[in-house]
C-alpha positions in Angstrom: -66.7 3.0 -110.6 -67.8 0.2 -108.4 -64.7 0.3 -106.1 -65.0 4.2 -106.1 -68.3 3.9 -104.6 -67.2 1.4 -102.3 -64.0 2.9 -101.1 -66.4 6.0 -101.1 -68.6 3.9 -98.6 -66.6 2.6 -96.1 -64.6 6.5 -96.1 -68.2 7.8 -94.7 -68.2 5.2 -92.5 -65.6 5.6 -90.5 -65.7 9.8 -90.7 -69.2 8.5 -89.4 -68.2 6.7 -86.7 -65.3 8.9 -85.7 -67.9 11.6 -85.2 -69.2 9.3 -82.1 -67.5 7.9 -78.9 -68.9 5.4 -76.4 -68.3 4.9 -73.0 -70.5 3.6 -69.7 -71.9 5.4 -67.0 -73.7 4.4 -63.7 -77.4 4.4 -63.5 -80.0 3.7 -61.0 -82.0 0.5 -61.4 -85.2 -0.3 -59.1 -85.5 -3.7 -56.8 -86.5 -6.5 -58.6 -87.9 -7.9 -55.5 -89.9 -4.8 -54.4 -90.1 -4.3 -50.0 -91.1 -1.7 -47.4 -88.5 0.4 -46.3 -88.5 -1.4 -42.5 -87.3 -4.5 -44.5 -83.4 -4.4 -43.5 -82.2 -7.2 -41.8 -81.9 -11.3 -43.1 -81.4 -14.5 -42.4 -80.0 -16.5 -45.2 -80.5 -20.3 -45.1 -79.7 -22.8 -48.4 -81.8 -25.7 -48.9 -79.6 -26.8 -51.7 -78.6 -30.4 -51.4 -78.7 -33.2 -53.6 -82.2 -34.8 -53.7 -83.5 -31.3 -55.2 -80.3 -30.5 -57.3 -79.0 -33.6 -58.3 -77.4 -33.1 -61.7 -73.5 -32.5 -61.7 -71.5 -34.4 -60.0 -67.4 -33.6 -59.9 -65.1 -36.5 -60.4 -62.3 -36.3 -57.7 -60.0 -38.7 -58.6 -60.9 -41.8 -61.0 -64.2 -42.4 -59.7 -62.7 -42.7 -56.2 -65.4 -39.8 -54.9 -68.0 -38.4 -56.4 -68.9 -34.5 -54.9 -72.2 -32.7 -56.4 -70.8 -29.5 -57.8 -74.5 -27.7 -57.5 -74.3 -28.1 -53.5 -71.1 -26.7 -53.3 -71.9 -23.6 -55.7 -75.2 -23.4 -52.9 -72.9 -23.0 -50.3 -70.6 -20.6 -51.7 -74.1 -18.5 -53.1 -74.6 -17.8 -48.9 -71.2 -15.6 -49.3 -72.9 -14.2 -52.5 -75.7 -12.8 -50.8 -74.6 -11.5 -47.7 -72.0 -9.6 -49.9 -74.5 -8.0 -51.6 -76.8 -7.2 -48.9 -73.8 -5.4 -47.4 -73.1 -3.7 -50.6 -76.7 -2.3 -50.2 -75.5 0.1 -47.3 -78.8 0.0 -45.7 -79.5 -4.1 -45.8 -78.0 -6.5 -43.2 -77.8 -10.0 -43.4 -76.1 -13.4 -41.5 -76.2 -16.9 -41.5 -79.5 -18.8 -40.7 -78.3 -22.0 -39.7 -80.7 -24.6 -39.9 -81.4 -26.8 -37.2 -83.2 -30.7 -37.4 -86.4 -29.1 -35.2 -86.8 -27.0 -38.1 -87.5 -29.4 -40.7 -90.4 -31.9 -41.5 -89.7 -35.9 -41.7 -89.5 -35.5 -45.6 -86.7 -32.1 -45.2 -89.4 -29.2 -45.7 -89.1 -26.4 -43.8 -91.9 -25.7 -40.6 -92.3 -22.0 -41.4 -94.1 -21.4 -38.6 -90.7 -22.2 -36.6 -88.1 -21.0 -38.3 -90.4 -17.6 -38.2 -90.2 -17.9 -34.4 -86.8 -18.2 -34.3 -86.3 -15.2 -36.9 -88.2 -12.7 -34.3 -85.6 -14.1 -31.3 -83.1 -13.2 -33.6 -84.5 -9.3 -34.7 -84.9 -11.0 -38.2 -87.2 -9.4 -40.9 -87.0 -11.8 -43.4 -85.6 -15.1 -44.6 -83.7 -15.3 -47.8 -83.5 -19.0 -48.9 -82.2 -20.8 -51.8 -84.3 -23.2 -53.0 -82.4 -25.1 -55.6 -79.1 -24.8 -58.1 -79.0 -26.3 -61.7 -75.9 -26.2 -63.8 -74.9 -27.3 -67.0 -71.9 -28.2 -68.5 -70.9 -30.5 -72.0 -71.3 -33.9 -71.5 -68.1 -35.7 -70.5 -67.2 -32.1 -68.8 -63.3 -31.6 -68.8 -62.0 -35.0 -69.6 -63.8 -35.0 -73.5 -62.7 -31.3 -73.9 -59.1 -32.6 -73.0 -59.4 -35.8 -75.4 -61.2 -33.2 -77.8 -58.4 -30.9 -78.1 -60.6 -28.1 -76.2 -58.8 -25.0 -74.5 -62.0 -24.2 -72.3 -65.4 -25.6 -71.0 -68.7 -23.4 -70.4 -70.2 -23.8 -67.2 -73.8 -22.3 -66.6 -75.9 -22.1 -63.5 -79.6 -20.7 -62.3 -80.3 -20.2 -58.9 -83.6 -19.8 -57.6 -84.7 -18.1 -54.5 -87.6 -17.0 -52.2 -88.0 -14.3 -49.7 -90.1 -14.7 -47.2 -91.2 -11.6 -44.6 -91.4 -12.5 -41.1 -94.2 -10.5 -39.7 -96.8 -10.4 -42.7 -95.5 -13.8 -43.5 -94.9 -12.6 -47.3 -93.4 -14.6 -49.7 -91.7 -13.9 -53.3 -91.2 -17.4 -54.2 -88.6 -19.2 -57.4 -87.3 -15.7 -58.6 -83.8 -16.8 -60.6 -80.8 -15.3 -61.7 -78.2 -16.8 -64.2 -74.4 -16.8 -64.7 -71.9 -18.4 -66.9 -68.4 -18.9 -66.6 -66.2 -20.3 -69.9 -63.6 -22.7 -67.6 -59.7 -22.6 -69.1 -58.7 -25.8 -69.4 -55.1 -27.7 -70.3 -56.1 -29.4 -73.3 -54.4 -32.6 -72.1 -54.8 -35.9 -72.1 -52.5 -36.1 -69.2 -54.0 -37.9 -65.9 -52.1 -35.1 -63.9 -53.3 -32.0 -66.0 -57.0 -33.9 -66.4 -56.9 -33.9 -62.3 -55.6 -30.9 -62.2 -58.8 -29.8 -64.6 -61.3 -31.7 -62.5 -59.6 -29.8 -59.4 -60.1 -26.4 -61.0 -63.7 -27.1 -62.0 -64.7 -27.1 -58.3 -63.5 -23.7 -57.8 -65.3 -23.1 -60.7 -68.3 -24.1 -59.1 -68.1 -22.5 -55.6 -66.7 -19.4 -57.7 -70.4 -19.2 -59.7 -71.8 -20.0 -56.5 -70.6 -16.6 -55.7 -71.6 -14.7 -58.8 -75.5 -16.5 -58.6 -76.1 -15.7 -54.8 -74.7 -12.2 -55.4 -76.9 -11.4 -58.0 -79.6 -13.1 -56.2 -78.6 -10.8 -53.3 -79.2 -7.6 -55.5 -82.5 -8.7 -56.5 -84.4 -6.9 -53.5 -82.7 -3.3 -53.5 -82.2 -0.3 -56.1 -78.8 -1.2 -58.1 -76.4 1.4 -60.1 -75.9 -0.2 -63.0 -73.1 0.3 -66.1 -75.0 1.2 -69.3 -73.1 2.3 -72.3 -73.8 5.5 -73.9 -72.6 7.6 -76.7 -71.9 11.2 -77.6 -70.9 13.5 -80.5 -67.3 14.4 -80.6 -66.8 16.4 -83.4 -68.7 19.2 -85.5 -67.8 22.6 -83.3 -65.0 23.6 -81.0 -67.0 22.9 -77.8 -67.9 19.4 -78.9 -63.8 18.9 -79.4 -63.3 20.2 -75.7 -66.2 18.4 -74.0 -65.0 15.1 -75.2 -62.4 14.6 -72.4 -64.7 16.0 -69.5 -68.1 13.6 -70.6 -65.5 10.6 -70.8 -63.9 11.9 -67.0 -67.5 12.7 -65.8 -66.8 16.4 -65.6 -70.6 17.1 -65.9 -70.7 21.0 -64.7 -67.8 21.9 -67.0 -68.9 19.9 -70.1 -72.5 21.8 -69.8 -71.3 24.9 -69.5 -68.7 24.4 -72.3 -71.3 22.9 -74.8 -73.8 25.6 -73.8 -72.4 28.4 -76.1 -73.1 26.5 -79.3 -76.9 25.8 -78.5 -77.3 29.0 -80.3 -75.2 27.6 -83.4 -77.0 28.9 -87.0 -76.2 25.1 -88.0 -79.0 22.6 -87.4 -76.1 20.0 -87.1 -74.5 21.4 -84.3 -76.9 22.4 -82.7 -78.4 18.9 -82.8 -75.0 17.6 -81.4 -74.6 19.7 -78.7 -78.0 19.5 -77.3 -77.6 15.8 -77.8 -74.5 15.7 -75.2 -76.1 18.2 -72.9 -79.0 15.5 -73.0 -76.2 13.3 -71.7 -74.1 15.6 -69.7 -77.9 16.1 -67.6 -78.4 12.3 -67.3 -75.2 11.9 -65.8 -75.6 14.4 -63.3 -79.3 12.8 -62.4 -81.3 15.4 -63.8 -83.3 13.1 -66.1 -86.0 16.1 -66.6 -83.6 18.4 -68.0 -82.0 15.4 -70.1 -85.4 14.5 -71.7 -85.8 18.3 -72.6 -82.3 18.7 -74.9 -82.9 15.3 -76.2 -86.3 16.7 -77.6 -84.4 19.4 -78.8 -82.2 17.7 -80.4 -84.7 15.6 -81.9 -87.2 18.0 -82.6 -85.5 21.1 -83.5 -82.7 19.7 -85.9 -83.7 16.2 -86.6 -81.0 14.4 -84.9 -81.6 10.6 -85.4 -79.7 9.5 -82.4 -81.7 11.8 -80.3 -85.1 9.8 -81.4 -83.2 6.3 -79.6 -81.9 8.3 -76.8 -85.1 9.4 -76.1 -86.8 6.5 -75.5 -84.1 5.3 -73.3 -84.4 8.5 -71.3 -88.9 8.3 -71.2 -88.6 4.7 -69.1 -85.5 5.3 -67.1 -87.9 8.8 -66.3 -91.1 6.1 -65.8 -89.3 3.6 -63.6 -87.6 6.2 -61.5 -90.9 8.3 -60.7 -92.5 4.6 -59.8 -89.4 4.2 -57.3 -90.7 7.7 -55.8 -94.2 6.7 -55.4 -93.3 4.2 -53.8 -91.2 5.3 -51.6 -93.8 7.8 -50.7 -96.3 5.0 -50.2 -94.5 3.0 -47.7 -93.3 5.9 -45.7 
C-alpha cells in the first residue's frame, strides 16, 4: 500500500511539473546609483594600489617576484566600466589619468583639482575605484595541487564612488561582488603549478573585468534575465502557445490563448489568463499583466497566480518610481 501511495506521489509529480515550463525573459531594472538625465559623460580613474588593497599577492616564479593580484584586477575593472557605460547607449566614458599635481603628500586625491580638470575636459562626473579585496584558500593553487583539487574559488568586491562635477555630489563605497571557481591541473608538477600560478593572473585581471562592469551598470536602468514560468497544458491553445511564449511571439500567443478565457473550466481559465498575464509582461504592458494575473488569481483560484502577482505589483512600483523621476529631472 505504502509503495502504491508513493509511486502514486511522485506520478502526480511529474504530471505536475510537466503541466509547467520555465524559461527567462528580459526585464527593465532601475539605476542603482540614481542621476539627472544631463549626467552622460565620465572620467574613470583607479586608486587601487597596494597600501589600500594589500591582501593577495601572485607568486610568479618561486618567490622570485611577488605581483598583487587586487591591483591588477583594478586595472582591468577601468575596461569593465567603460564597457558598460558604452553598453548604456546614452553614457560615455574614458580614461582619467591621474597626474602627481593631483594628489596630496599622503596619495589622496585634491578634488577641487581634479574637478578643474574634469570641466577642461566636458566631464560630468568622476567614476573612481576606491579599493579591491579578494579572497582565495589559503596556500591558493599550490595546496589545491598538493590537495588533489581540480579548481580554486576566487572572490572579489570592488568598491566605488561617483562624484558629480558641478554640484560636487558624491555616492561614496557602493560595491559589487563576483566569483570565479579557477580550473586548475591538480599537479604537483613545478611546470603545471607555474602554469597554475600563470593562469590565476588572468584570473584576476578577468574578475577585474566582471567587478568594474558591474560597477559600471550600477548608475543606469539595466534589462535584466529573470526566469518565469507558464502553463503548457490543460486546452488546445495552451498546447499551441507553448512554442510562441518560449520564441517571444507575444501578439500571436495572446491572441491564441484569448479564445479560452471564456472556458466553463475554472482550470483553464486560470491557466490561460495566467500566461496572458505573462504574454502582457513580456510585451511591457505591466498594467494589463497585473489585471489577468488577478484573474487568474481571483476568479479561479490559481495559486501560481497569487506569487506572480507580487512579482508583477513591485516590478509595477519600481517602474512608475523610474517615471517620476524621469519627470522630475526633466
Amino acid at each position: 500500500m505504502k509503495l502504491f501511495i508513493l509511486i502514486s506521489f511522485f506520478t502526480l509529480t511529474i504530471f505536475t511539473q510537466s503541466c509547467k515550463t520555465s524559461f527567462r525573459i528580459t526585464v527593465k531594472e532601475p539605476a542603482t546609483i540614481k542621476l539627472a538625465n544631463n549626467i552622460q559623460r565620465f572620467g574613470v580613474i583607479s586608486t587601487i594600489n597596494n597600501e589600500n588593497s594589500p591582501e593577495k599577492t601572485i607568486g610568479m616564479a618561486m618567490g622570485v617576484e611577488q605581483i598583487n593580484g587586487n591591483v591588477i584586477a583594478g586595472e582591468r575593472a577601468i575596461d569593465g566600466v567603460l564597457r558598460a557605460l558604452e553598453n548604456s547607449n546614452f553614457l560615455t566614458a574614458e580614461r582619467f589619468q591621474l597626474e602627481p599635481f593631483m594628489l596630496t603628500e599622503d596619495g589622496q586625491l585634491k578634488w577641487d583639482v581634479i574637478d578643474s580638470v574634469a570641466k577642461t575636459k566636458n566631464y560630468d562626473g568622476i567614476f573612481q575605484m576606491d579599493e579591491l579585496r579578494s579572497s582565495s584558500p589559503v596556500g591558493g593553487s599550490v595546496l589545491a595541487n598538493v590537495s588533489g583539487q581540480q579548481s580554486t574559488p576566487l572572490n572579489g568586491t570592488l568598491f566605488i564612488t561617483v562624484r558629480l562635477v558641478e554640484s560636487k555630489e558624491k555616492h561614496e563605497r557602493f560595491s559589487v561582488r563576483y566569483r570565479y571557481n579557477i580550473p586548475i591541473s591538480g599537479s604537483t608538477s613545478v611546470i603545471d603549478i607555474l602554469n597554475d600560478v600563470v593562469k590565476k593572473r588572468e584570473y584576476y585581471r578577468a574578475l577585474g573585468f566582471q567587478l568594474g562592469y558591474q560597477a559600471g551598470n550600477l548608475v543606469h536602468p539595466n534589462w535584466v534575465w529573470v526566469n518565469r514560468k507558464f502553463y503548457n497544458k490543460g486546452s488546445k491553445s495552451l498546447k499551441r502557445a507553448k512554442q510562441m511564449i518560449r520564441k517571444g511571439n507575444w501578439d500571436i500567443a495572446e491572441r491564441t490563448l484569448l479564445p479560452d478565457t471564456e472556458s466553463w473550466k475554472d482550470k483553464v481559465r486560470g491557466r490561460v489568463f495566467y500566461n496572458l498575464a505573462l504574454v502582457n509582461e513580456g510585451q511591457g504592458e505591466i498594467d494589463n499583466a497585473i489585471m489577468y494575473a488577478e484573474k487568474s488569481a481571483i476568479e479561479t483560484g490559481n495559486k501560481m497566480a497569487n506569487e506572480y502577482l507580487n512579482i508583477l505589483l513591485i516590478r509595477k512600483r519600481v517602474l512608475d518610481q523610474m517615471e517620476q523621476e524621469k519627470v522630475e529631472q526633466q
